[in-house]
ZAMARGU-4260 file (C-alpha; in steps of 0.2 Angstrom, whole numbers, plus 5000, padded with zeros to 4 digits):
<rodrens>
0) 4911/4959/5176 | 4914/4943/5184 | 4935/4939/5185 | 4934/4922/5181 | 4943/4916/5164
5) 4947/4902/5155 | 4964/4911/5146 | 4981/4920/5152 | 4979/4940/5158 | 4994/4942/5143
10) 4982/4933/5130 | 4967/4941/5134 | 4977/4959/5131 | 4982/4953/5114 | 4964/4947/5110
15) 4960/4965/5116 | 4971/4974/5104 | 4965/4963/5090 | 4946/4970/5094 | 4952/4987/5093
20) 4961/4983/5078 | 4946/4974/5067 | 4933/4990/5067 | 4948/5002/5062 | 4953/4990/5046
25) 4936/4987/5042 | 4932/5009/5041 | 4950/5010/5032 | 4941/4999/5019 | 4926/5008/5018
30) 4936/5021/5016 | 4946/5017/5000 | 4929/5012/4993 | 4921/5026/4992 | 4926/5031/4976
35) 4921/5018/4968 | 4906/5016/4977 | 4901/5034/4970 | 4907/5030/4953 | 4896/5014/4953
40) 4880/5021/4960 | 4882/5039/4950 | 4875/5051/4963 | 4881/5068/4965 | 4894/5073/4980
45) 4877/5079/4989 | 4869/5063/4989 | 4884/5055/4992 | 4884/5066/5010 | 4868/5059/5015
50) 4872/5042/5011 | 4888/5043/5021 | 4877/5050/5037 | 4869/5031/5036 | 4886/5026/5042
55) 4884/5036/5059 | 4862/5035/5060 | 4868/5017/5061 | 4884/5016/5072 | 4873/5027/5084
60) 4859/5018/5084 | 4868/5001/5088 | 4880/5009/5102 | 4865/5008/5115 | 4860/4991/5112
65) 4875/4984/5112 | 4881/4991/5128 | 4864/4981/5136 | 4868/4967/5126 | 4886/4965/5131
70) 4881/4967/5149 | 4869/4952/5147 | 4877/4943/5136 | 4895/4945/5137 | 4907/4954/5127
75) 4913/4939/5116 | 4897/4936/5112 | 4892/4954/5104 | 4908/4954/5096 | 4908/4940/5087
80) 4891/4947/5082 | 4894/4962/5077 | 4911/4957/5067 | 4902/4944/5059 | 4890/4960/5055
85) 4907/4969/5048 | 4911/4956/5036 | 4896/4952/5030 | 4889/4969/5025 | 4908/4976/5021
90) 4904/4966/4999 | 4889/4974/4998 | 4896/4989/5001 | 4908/4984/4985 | 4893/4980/4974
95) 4880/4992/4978 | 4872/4998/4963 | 4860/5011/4968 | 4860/5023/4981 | 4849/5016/4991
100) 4855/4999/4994 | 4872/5008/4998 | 4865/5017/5010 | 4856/5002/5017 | 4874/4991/5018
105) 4882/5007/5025 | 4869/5006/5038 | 4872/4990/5043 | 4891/4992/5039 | 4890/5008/5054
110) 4879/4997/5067 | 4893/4983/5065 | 4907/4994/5068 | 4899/5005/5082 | 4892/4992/5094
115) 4911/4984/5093 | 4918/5002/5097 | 4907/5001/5111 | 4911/4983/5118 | 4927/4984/5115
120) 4930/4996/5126 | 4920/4986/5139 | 4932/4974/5136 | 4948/4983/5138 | 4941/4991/5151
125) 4938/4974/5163 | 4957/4969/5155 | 4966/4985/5160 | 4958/4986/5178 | 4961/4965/5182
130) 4981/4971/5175 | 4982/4986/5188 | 4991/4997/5177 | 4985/5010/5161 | 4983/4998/5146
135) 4970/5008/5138 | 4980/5021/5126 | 4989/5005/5121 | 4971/4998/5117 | 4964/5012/5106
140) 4982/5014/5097 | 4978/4998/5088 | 4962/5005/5080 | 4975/5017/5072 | 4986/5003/5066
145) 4971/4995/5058 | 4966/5011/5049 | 4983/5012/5041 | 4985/4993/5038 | 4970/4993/5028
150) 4970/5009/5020 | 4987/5002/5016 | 4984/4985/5010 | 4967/4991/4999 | 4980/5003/4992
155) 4992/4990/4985 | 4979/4978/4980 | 4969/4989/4971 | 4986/4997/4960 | 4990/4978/4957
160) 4972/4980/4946 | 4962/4970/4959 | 4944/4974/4959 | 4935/4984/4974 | 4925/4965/4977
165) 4942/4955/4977 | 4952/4966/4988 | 4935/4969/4999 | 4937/4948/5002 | 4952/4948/5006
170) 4951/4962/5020 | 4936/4951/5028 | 4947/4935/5026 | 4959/4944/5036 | 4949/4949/5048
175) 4940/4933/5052 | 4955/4924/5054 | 4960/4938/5067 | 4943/4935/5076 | 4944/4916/5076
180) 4960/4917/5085 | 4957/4930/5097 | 4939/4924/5103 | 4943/4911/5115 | 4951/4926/5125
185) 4936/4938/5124 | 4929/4939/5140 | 4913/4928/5139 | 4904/4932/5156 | 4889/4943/5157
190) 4887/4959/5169 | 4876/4955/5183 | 4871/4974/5186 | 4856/4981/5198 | 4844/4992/5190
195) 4841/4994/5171 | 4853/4988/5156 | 4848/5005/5147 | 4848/5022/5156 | 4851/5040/5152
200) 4869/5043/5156 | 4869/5057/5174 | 4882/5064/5185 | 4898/5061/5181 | 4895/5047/5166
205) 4884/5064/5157 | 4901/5075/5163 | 4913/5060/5156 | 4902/5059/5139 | 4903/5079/5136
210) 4924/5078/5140 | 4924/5063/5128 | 4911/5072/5114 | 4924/5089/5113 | 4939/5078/5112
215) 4929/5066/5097 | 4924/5084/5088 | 4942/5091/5088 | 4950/5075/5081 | 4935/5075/5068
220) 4941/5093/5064 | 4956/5087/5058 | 4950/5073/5050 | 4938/5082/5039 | 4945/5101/5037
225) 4964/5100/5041 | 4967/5097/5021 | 4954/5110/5018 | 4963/5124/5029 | 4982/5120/5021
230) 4972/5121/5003 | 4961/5136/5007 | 4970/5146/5019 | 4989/5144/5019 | 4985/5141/4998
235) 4994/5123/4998 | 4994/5113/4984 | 4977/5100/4983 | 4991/5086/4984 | 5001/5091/4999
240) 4985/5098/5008 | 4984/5081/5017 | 5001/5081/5025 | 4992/5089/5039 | 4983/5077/5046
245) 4994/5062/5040 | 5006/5073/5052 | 4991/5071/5066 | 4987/5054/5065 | 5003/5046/5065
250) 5009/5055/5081 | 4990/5052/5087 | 4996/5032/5084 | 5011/5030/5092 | 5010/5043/5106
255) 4996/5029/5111 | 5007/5017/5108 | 5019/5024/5122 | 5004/5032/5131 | 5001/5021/5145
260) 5016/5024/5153 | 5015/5044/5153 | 4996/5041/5161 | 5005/5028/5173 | 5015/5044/5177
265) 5002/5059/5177 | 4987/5051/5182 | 4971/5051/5170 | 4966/5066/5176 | 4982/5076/5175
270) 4984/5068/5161 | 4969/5075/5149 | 4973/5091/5157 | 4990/5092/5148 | 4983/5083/5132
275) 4969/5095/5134 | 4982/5111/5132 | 4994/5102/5123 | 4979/5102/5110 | 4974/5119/5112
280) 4989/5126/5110 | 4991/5114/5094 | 4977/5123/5085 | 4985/5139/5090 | 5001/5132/5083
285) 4993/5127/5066 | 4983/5143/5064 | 4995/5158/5068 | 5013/5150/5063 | 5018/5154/5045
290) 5027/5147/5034 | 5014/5132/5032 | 5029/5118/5034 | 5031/5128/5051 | 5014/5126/5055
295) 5014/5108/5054 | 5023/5108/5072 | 5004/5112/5076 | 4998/5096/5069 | 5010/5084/5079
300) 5006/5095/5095 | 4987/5089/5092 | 4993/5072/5089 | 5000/5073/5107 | 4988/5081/5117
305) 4972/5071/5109 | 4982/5054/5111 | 4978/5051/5128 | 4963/5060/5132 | 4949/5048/5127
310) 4957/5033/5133 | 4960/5040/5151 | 4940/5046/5149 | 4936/5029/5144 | 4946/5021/5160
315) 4937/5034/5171 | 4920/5029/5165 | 4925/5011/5168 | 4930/5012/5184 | 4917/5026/5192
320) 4902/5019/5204 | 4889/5031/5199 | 4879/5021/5185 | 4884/5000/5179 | 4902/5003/5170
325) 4891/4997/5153 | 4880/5010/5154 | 4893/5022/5157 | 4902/5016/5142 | 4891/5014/5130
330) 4887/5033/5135 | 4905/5040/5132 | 4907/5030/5116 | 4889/5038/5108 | 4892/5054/5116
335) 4911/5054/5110 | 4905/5047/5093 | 4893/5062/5090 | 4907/5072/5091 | 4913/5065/5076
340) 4896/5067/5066 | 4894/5083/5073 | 4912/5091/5069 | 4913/5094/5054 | 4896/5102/5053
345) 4896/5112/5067 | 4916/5116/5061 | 4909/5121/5043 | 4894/5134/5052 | 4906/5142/5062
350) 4917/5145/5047 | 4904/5152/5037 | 4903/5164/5048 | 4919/5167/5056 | 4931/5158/5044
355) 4942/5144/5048 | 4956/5151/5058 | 4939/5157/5069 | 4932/5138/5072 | 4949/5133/5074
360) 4950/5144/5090 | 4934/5141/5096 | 4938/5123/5096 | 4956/5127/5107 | 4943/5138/5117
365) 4933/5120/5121 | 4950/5112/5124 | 4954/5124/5139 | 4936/5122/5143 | 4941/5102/5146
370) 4958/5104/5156 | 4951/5118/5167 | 4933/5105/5171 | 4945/5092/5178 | 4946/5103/5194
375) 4926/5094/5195 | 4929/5078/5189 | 4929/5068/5204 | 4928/5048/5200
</rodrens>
């Protein structure tokens, strides 16, 4: 992208984090919704899992087209589109009656949230390469700060007997007044890149998008069967089970947040190899330490050795000459992002067959798999 700017290099770092901050706040939303949204609509928990895949069919559908329209247009452009696209679809979530025009909203909801993901990260990538220095852990920290804010703040509003619609307003108020001040310092100029704005990602973008997509599946692991594991396996009560991976994502948050400097220190690549087995040895850790309060060390272990990984795969895709630096973002962010989706399912196969502990350790097996690849990863 072109360096030229109309705001301070401090500002546009701050506007930056805000764009991080917006998609996570907006999902946390979503997120305390659900239950209502299911109540409302009256499906079964099985419909309910295929109305919830429209969320990814439509954050993964979005992320390709707005890498090419970023790089045409600008980043500020696509993001004020595509949070304009959050706020707007985030009521009808809230007053869906019927299954089918949730799943529409959530559609549109998902295509909104992944084409920012994937600009800003364009974004943060120009910002932390024009600053000389590892910003990006920094960056992706405030997506977790937004999920808790807004899980946080839907929480108290709803307690305080505010309705889903009310307390859905007041999360996009916030969030458009975040946009409108941080806008002016989204960068506005457009990508002038040889070759096509759309491409099948190939050398080390494809190797990048892989890296990225085990990293995704073992945080999506945690997300959707750490509770699962402490109920099923180490017999934890239903109303503790989520202590595992509150324990995750909070050291996942501020290990970010003090991240940059430790990659400053290591290197990108030395520093997914220690997150990489830092991780594995996490899920070792969490699956083969008893008591279960022990076994939480495991958790905060993951925390540490995800943290860093995908923003030091995001930097490297950024800053490689192999394809245009949109291309190769917007392929690490859908590849990364299919992780996500495909986690949980592919975790839930394995265990079928294998049980938990099992898929546990075939993931710490893929993890190992990521540090010892960086002796090929050559940027």
């Amino acid at each position: 992208m072109s360096t030229s700017i109309t705001s301070s290099a401090r500002a546009q770092q701050y506007a930056t984090r805000a764009a991080f901050f917006i998609p996570g706040f907006a999902t946390a939303i979503w997120a305390v919704l659900v239950p209502f949204a299911k109540n409302r609509t009256g499906v079964d928990d099985g419909v309910l899992g295929l109305i919830l895949l429209c969320l990814g069919a439509g954050s993964l559908l979005a992320m390709p087209a707005s890498g090419a329209l970023a790089a045409r247009f600008g980043c500020r452009n696509v993001m004020i589109a595509t949070t304009a696209i959050i706020c707007l679809s985030l009521p009808l979530l809230a007053i869906a009656s019927n299954a089918w025009l949730l799943g529409g909203a959530l559609f549109v909801f998902g295509a909104g949230v992944g084409a920012m993901d994937c600009t800003m990260n364009m974004q943060a990538v120009v910002v932390e390469r024009e600053a000389d220095r590892a910003m990006m852990s920094g960056f992706h920290a405030f997506f977790s700060i937004g999920g808790f804010i807004g899980a946080a703040a839907m929480t108290a509003l709803l307690s305080s007997h505010i309705g889903p619609v009310s307390a859905a307003l007041a999360g996009i108020v916030a969030m458009a007044l975040i946009a409108v001040v941080s806008l002016k310092h989204w960068r506005g100029e457009a990508l002038h890149q040889d070759g096509p704005l759309l491409a099948w990602p190939k050398g080390i973008v494809l190797f990048l998008g892989i890296l990225a997509f085990v990293v995704f599946l073992a945080e999506g692991s945690m997300l959707d069967w750490s509770a699962v594991f402490l109920a099923d396996v180490r017999e934890v009560k239903p109303a503790m089970a989520g202590l595992g991976y509150v324990t995750f994502a909070l050291t996942m948050t501020v290990t970010r947040l003090f991240g940059d400097s430790v990659v400053e220190r290591l290197g990108r690549i030395r520093s997914i190899v220690v997150g990489a087995l830092l991780a594995s040895v996490g899920f070792l850790v969490l699956t083969w330490v008893t008591p279960w309060q022990a076994s939480l060390a495991g958790y905060v272990l993951l925390g540490l050795g995800c943290a860093n990984i995908v923003p030091a795969v995001f930097s490297l895709a950024g800053n490689q000459k192999r394809m245009p630096e949109s291309i190769a973002i917007t392929a690490v962010t859908t590849l990364g992002y299919s992780g996500v989706l495909a986690g949980p399912a592919l975790i839930g196969f394995a265990a079928h067959g294998i049980g938990l502990v099992g898929a546990f350790m075939g993931v710490a097996i893929l993890l190992v798999g990521v540090a010892l690849s960086t002796r090929w990863l050559k940027v």
